[in-house]
BASE-599728 format. One line per field, with one value per residue: residue number from 1; x, y, z of N, C-alpha, C, CB in turn. Coordinates in Angstrom, 2 decimals, always signed. Glycine has a CB too. Layout:
BEGIN
kelum = (NUM  ...)
n.px = (X  ...)
n.py = (Y  ...)
n.pz = (Z  ...)
ca.px = (X  ...)
ca.py = (Y  ...)
ca.pz = (Z  ...)
c.px = (X  ...)
c.py = (Y  ...)
c.pz = (Z  ...)
cb.px = (X  ...)
cb.py = (Y  ...)
cb.pz = (Z  ...)
//
This chain:
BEGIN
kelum = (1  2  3  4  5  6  7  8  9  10  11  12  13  14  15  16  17  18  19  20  21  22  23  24  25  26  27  28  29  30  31  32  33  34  35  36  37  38  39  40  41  42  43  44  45  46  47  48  49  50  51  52  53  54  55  56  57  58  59  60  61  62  63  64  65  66  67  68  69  70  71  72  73  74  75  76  77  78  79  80  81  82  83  84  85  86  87  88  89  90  91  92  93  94  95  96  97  98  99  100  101  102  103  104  105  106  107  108  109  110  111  112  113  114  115  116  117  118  119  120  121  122  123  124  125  126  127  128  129  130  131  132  133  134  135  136  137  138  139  140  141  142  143  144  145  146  147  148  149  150  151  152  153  154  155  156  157  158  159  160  161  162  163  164  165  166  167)
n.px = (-19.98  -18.69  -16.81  -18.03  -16.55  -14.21  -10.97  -11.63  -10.48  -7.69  -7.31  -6.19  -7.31  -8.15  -6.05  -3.96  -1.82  -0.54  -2.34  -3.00  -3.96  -3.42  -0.88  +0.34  -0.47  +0.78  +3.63  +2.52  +2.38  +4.64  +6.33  +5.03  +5.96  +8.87  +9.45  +8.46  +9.95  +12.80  +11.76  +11.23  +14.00  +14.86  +13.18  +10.12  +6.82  +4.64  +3.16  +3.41  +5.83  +4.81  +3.11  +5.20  +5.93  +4.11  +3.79  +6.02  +5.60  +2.96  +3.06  +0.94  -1.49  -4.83  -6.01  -8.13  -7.51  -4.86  -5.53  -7.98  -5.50  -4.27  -5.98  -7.22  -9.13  -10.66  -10.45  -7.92  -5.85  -6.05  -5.25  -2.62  -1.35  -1.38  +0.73  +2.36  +2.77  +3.67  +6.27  +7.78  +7.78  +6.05  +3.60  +0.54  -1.45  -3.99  -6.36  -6.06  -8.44  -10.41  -10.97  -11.88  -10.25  -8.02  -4.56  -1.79  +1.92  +4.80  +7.61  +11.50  +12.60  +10.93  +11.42  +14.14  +14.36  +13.40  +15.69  +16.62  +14.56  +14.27  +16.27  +16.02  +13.37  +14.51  +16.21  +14.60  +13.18  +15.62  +16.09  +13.49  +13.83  +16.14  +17.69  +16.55  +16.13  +17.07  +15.50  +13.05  +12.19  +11.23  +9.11  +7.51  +6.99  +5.38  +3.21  +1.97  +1.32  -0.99  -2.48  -3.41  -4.86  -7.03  -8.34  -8.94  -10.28  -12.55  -13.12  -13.93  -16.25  -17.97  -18.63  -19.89  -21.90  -23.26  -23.56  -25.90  -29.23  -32.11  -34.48)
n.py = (+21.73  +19.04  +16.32  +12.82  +10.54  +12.04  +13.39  +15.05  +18.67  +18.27  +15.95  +12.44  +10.26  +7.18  +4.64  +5.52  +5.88  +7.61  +7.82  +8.72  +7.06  +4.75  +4.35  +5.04  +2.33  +0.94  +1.91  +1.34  -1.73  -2.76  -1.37  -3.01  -5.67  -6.12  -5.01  -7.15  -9.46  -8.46  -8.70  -11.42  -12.22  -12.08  -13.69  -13.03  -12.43  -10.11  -7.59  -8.82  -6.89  -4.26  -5.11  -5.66  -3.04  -1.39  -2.47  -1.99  +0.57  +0.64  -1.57  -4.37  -4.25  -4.78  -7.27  -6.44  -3.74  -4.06  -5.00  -2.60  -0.88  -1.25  -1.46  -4.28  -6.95  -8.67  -11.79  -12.00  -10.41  -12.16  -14.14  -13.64  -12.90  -15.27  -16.59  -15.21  -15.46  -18.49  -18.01  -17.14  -14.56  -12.67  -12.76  -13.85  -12.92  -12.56  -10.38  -8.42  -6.69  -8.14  -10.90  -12.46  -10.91  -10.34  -9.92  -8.17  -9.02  -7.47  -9.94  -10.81  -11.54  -10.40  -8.04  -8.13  -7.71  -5.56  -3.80  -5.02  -4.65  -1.77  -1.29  -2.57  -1.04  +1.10  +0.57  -0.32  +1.85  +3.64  +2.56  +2.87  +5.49  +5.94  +7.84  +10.14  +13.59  +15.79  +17.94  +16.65  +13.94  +15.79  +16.94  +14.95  +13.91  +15.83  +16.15  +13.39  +13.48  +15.06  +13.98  +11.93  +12.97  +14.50  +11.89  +10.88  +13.07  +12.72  +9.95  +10.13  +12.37  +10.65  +8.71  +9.65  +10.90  +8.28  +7.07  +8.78  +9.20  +8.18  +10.35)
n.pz = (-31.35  -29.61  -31.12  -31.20  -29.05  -29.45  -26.83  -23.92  -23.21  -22.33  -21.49  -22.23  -25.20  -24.77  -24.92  -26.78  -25.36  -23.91  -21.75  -18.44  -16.58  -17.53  -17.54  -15.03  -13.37  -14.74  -13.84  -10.89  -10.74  -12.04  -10.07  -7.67  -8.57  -8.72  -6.34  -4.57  -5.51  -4.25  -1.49  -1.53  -1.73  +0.95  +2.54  +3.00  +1.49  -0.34  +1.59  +3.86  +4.61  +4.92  +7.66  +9.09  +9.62  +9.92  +13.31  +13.75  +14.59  +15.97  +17.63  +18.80  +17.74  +17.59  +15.00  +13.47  +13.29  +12.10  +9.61  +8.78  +8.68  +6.30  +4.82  +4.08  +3.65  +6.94  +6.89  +4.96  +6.31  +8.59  +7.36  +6.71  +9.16  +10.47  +8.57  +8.58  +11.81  +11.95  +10.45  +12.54  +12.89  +13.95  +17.16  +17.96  +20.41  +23.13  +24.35  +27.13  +28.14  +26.76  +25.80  +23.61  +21.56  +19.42  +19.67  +17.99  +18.16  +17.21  +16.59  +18.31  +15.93  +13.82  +13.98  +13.66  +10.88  +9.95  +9.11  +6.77  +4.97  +4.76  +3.31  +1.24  +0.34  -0.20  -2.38  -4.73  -5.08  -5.81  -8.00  -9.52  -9.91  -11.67  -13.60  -12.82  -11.93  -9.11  -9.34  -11.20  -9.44  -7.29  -8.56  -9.68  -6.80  -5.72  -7.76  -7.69  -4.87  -5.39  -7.22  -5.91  -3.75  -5.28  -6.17  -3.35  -2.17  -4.17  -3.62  -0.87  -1.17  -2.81  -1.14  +0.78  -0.39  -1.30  +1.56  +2.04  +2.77  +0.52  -0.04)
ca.px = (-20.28  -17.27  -16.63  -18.14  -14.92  -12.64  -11.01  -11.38  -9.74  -6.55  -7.72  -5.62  -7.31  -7.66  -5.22  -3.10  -0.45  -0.64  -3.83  -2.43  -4.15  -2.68  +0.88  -0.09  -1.15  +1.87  +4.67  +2.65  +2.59  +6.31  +7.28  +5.06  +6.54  +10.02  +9.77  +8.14  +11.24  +13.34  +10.67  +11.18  +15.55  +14.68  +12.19  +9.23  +5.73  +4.56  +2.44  +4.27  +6.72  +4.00  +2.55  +6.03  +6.37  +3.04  +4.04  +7.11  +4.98  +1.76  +2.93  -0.11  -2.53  -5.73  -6.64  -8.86  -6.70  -3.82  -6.78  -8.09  -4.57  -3.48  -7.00  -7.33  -10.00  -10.20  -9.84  -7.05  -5.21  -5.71  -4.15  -0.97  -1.06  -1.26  +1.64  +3.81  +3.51  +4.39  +7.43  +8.33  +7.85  +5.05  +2.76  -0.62  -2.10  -5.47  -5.77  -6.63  -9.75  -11.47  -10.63  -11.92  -9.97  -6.52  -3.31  -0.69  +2.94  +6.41  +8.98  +12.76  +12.94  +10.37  +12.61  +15.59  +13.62  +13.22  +17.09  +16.22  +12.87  +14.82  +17.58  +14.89  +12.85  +15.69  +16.86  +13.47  +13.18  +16.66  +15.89  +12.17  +14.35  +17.10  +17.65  +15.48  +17.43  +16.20  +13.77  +12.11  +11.55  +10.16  +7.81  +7.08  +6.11  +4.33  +2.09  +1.46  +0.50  -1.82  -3.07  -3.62  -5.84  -7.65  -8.55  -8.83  -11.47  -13.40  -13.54  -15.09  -17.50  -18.96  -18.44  -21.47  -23.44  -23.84  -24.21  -27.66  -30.54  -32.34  -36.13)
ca.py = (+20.43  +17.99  +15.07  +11.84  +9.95  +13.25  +13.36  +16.56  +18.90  +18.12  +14.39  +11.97  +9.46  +6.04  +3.13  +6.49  +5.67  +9.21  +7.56  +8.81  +6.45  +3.39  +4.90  +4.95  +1.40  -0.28  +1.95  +0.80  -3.29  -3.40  -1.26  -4.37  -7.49  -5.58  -5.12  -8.64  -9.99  -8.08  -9.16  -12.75  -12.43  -11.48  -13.87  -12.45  -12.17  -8.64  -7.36  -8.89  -5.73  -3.32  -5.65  -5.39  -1.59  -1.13  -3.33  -1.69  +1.72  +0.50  -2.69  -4.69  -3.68  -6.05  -7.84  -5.26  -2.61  -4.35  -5.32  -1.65  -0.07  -2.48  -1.84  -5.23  -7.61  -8.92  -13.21  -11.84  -10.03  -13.27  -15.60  -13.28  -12.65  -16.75  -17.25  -14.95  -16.24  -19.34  -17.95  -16.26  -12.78  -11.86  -13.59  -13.54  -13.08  -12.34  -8.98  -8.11  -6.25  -8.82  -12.46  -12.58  -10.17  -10.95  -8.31  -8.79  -8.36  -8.05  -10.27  -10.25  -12.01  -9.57  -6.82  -8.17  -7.74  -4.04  -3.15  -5.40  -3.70  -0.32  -1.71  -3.44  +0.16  +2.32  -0.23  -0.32  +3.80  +4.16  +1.72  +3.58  +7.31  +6.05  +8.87  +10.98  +14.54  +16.07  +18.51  +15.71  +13.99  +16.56  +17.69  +13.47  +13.37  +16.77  +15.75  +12.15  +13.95  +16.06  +13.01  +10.89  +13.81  +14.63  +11.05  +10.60  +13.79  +11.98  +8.70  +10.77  +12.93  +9.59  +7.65  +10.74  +10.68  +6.61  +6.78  +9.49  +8.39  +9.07  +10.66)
ca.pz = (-30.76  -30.09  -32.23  -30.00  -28.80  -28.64  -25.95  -23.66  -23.06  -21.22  -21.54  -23.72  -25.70  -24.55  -26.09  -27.14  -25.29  -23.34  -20.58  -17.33  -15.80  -17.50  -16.88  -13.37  -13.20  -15.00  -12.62  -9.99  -11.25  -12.03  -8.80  -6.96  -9.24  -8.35  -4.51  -4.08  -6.23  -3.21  -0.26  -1.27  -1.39  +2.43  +2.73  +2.61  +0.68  -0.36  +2.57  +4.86  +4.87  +5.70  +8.79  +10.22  +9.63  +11.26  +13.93  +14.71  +15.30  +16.72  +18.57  +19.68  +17.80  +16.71  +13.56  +12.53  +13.15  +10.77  +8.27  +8.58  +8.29  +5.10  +3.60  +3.19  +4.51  +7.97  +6.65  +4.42  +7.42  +9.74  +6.61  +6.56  +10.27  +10.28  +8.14  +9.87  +12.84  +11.32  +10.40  +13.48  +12.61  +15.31  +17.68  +18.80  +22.06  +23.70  +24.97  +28.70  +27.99  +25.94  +25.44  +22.23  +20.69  +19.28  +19.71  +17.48  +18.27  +16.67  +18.17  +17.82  +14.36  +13.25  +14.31  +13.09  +9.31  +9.56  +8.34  +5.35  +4.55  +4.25  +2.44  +0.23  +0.00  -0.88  -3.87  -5.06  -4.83  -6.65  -9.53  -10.18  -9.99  -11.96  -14.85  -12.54  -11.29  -7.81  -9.69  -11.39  -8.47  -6.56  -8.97  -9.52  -5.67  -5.56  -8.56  -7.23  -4.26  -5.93  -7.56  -4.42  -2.85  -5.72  -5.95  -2.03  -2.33  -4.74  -2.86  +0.35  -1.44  -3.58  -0.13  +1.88  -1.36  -1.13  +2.52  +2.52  +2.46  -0.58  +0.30)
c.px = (-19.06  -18.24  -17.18  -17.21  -13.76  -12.29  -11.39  -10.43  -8.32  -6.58  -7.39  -6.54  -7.49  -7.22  -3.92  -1.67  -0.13  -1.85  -2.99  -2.85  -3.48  -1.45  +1.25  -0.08  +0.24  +2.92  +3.88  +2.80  +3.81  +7.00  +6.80  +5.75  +8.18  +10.54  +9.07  +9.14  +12.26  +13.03  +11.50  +12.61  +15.55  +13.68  +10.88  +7.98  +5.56  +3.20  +3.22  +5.03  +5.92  +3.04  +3.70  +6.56  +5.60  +3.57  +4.74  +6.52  +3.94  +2.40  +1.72  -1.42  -3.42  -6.06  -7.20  -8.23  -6.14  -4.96  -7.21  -6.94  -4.08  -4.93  -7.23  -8.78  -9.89  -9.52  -8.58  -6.28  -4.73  -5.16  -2.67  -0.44  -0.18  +0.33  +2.66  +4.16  +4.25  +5.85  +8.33  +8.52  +6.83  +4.47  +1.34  -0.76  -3.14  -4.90  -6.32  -8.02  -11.19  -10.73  -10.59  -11.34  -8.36  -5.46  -2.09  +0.60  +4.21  +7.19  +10.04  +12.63  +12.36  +11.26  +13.87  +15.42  +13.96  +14.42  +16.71  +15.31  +13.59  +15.31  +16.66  +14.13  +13.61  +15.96  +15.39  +13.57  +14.72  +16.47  +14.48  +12.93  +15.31  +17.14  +16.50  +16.56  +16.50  +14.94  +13.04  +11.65  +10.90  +8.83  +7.05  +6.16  +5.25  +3.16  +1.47  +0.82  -0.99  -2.73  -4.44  -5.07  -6.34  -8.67  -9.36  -10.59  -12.36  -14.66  -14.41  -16.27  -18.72  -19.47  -19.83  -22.18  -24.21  -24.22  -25.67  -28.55  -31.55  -34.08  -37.00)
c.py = (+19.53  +17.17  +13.85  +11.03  +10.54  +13.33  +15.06  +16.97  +18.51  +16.50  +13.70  +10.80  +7.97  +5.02  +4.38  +6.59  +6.73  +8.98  +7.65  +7.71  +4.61  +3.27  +4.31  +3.52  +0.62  -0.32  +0.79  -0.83  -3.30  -2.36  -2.75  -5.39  -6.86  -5.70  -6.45  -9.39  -10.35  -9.01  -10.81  -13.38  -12.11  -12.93  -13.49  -12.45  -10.42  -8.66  -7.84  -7.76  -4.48  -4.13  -4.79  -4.05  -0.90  -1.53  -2.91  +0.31  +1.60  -1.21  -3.26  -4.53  -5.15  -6.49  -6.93  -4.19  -2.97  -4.08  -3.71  -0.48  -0.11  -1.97  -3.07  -6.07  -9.00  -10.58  -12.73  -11.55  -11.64  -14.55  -15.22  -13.34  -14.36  -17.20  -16.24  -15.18  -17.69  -19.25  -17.15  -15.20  -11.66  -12.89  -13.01  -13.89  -12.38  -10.79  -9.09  -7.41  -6.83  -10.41  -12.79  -12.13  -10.52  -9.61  -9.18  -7.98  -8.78  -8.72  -9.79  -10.50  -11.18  -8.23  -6.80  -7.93  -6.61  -3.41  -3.70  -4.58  -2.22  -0.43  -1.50  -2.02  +1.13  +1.82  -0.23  +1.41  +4.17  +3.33  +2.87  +4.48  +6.79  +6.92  +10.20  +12.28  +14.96  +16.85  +17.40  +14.89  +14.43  +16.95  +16.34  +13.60  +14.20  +16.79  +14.14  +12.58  +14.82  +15.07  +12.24  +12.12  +14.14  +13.55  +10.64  +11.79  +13.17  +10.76  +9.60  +11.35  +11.52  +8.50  +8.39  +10.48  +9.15  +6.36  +7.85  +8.90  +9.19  +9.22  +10.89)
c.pz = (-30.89  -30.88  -30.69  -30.51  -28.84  -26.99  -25.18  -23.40  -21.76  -20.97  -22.71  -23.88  -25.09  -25.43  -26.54  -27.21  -23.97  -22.02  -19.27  -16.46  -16.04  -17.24  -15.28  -13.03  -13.45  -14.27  -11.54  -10.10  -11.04  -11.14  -7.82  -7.13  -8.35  -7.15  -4.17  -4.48  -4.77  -2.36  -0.44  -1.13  +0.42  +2.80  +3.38  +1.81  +0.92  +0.70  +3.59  +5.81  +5.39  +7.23  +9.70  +10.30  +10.74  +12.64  +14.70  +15.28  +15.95  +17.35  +19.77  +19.50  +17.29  +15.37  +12.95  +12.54  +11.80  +9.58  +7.64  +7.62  +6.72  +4.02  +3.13  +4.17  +5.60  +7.61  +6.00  +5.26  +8.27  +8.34  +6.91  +8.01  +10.57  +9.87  +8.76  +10.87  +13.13  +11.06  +11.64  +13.52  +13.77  +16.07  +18.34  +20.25  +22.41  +24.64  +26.38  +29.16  +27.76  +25.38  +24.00  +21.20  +20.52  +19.30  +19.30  +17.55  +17.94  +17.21  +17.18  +16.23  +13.37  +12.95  +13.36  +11.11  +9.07  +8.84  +6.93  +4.10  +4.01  +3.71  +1.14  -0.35  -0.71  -2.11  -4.74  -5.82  -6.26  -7.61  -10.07  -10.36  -10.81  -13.00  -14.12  -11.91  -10.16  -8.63  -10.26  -10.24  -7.17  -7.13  -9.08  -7.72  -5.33  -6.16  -7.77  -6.13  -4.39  -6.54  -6.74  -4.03  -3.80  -5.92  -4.56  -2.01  -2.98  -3.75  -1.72  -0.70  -1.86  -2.14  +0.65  +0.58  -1.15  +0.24  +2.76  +1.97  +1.50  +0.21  -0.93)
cb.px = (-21.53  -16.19  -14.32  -19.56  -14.56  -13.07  -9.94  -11.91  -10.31  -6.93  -9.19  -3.84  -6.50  -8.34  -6.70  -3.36  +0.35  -1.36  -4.86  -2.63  -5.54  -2.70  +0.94  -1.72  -2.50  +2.45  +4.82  +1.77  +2.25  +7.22  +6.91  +4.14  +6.68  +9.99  +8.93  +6.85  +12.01  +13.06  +8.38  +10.39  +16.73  +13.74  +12.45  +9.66  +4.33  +4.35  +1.21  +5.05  +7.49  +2.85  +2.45  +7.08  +6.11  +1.64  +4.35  +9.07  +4.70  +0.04  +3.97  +0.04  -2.52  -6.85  -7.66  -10.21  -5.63  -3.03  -8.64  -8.37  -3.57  -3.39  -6.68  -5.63  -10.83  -11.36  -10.79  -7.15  -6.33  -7.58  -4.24  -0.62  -2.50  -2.36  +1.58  +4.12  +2.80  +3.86  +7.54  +9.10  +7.04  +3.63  +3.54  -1.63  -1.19  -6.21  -6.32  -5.64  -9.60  -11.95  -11.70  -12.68  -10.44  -6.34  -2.90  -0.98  +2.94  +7.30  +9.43  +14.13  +12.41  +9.27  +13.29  +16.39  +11.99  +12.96  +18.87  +15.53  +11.46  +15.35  +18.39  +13.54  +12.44  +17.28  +17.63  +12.45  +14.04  +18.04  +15.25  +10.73  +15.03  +17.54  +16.85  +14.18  +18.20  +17.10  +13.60  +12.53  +11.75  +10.69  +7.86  +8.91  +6.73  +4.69  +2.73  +2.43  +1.19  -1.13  -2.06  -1.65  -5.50  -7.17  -7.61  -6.90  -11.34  -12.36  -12.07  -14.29  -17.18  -17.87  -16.67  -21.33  -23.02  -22.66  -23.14  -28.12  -31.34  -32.03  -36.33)
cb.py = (+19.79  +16.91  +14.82  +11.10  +9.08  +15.22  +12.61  +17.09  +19.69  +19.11  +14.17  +11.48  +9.76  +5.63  +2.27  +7.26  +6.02  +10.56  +5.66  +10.02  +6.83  +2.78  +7.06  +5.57  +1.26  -0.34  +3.82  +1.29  -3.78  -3.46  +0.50  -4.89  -7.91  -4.52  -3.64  -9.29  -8.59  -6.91  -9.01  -13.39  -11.09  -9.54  -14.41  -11.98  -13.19  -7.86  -7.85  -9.50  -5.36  -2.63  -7.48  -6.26  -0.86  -2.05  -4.20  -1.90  +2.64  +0.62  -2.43  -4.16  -2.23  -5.99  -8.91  -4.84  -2.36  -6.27  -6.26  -1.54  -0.33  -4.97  -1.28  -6.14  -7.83  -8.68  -14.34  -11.24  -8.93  -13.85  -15.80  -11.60  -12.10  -17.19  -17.59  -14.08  -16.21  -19.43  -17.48  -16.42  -12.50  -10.82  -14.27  -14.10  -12.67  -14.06  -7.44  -7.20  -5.64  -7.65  -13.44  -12.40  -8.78  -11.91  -7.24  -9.16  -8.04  -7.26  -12.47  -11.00  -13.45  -9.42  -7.04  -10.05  -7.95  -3.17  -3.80  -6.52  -3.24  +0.53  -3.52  -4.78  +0.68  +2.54  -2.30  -0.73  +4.48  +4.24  -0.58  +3.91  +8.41  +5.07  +7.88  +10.18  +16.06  +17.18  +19.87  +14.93  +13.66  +17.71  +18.73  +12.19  +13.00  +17.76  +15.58  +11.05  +14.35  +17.17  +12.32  +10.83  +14.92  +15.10  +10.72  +11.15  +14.90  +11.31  +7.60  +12.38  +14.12  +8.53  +7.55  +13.16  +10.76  +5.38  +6.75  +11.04  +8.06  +8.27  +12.07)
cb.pz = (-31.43  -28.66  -33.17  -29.62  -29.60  -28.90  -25.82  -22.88  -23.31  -19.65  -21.41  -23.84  -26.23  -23.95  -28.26  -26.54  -26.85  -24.87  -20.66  -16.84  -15.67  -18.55  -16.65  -12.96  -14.02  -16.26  -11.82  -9.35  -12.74  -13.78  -7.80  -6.99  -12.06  -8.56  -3.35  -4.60  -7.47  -2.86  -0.74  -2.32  -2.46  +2.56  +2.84  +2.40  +1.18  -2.12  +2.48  +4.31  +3.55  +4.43  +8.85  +10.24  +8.22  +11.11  +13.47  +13.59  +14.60  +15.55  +19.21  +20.63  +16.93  +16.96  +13.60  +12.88  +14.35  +10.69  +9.11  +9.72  +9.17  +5.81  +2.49  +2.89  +3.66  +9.11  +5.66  +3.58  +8.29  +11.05  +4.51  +5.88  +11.16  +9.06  +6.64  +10.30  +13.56  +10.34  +9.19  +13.75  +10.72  +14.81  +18.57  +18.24  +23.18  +24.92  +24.16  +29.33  +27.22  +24.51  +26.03  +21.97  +21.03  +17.66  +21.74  +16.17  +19.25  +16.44  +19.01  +18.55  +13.99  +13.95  +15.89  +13.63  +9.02  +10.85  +8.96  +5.61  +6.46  +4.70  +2.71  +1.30  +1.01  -0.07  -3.57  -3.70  -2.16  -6.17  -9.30  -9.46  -8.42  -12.05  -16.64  -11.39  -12.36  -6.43  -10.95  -12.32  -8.48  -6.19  -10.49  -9.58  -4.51  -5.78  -10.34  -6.97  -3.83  -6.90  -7.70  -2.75  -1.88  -6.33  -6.22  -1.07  -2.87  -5.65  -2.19  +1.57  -2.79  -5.12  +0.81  +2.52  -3.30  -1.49  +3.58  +2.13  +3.89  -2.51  +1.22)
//
């Protein structure tokens, strides 16, 4: 019979030091604080940089699209959408199908961002890898991948259990 509060097997401890999942949590924090640092020498807010990425591959798409794509929710989408067009980074306009519906699109100034954004991504990327050699970061993005979709599996299966209807 385990001990209650061992961890299992292959499972460290929590507070340990060794919790993959708090590891996980702090890269990702101080890669955000880091690339928003960047974002804002560009001017910029974080999100921002993924509107105009989208933007420059789906040009035109609607509010709920962005909102959808971003994962974020639709008022949240139309604040950022809001303040970028504020700053001249895209503009809205009514689509031809449907009046009601808004289509949002990159202009130049938006455009003229995107060299930044990569700049900004790459410096980001080589600060997290620094002391890292190519095998470590391959096996780094092959596990994170492995992560992500183990995770990602999860989320669906729990996502059909919560949508049947219980009898």
């Amino acid at each position: 019979m385990a001990k209650q509060g061992a961890a299992k097997p292959g499972m460290a401890k929590s507070g340990d030091g060794k919790d993959v999942g708090q590891a996980l949590t702090l890269a990702a924090r101080r890669h955000r604080a880091y690339t928003a640092v960047l974002l804002a020498d560009i001017g910029l807010f974080p999100g921002q940089d993924q509107v105009l990425q989208l933007l420059m591959e789906l040009d035109g798409v609607t509010m709920t699209a962005i909102a959808d794509a971003l994962r974020i929710k639709p008022p949240t989408a139309s604040k950022m959408i809001a303040r970028m067009a504020a700053q001249g980074l895209l503009e809205r306009r009514g689509t031809d199908d449907d009046a009601r519906k808004v289509a949002v699109f990159i202009t130049d100034e938006g455009r003229s961002r995107i060299d930044d954004l990569r700049k900004t991504a790459r410096k980001v990327e080589k600060q997290a890898l620094s002391g890292f050699d190519d095998k470590d970061i391959r096996r780094l993005r092959r596990l994170l991948k492995k992560l992500a979709k183990n995770l990602g599996e999860h989320t669906i299966e729990q996502s059909l259990e919560d949508a049947e209807p219980e009898i």
